[in-house]
N, C-alpha and C positions, 0 to 999 in steps of 0.2 A: 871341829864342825863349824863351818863357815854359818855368817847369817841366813842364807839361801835356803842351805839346804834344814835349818831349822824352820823357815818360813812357809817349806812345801812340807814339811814332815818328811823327809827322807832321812835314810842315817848316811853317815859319812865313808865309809868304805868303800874299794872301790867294785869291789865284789856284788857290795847291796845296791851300790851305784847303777850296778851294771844289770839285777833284775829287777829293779822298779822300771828300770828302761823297758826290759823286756815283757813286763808283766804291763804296762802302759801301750805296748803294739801289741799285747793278744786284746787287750780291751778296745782297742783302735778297730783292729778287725772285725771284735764281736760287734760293736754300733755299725760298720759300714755294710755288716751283714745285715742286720736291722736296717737301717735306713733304705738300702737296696727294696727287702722284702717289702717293705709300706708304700717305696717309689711305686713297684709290680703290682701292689693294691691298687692303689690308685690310677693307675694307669689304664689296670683292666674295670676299674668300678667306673670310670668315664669313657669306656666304651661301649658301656651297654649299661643304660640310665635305668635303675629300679624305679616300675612305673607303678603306683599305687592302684590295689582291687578297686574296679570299679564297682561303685554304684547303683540302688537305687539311678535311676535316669531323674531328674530335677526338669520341671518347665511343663508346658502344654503338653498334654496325650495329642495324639495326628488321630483325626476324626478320619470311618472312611467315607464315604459318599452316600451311604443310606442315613448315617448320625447325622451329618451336612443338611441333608434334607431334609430329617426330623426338626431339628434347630432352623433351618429356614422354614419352613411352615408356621413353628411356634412364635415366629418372634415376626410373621407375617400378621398372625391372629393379634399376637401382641399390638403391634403397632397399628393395626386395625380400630383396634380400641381405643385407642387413643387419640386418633383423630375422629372421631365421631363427637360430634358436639353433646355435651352437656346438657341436660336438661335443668334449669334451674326456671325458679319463678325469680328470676333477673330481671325479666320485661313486666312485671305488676308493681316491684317495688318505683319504677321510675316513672310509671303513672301518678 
């Protein structure tokens, strides 16, 4: 038995020689058949992108045109108010 073939563990005949050959090409085929299959996954999994359930919708609701006018009118009043002066007794203290 050469150093070799005690380094790969095979035994020295040439018999066993001859099917660890052949037992090394069935397992050669079986990974290329694998490898093929996971190529064809992948292949077809980047063809057609798994797109996640949508959602809940996130952001502003779209008001329609009678809400618009609600909210304009309110914030009419609003700001109504606001500019109307103050009543204070401001003009006694500065006498």
């Amino acid at each position: 038995m050469t150093i070799a073939t005690k380094a790969i563990g095979l035994p020295c005949d040439a018999m066993d020689l001859y099917k660890a050959i052949q037992d090394l090409y069935a397992e050669k085929e079986k990974l290329e058949r694998v490898i093929a299959s996971l190529e064809e996954l992948q292949r077809t999994a980047g063809s057609e992108p798994v797109l996640p359930k949508q959602t809940k919708r996130r952001g502003r609701k779209s008001m329609d045109s009678t809400e618009r006018q609600e909210v304009s009118e309110r914030m009419r009043k609003y700001w109504a108010s606001r500019r109307q002066p103050k009543h204070t007794d401001s003009s006694e203290k500065n006498e």
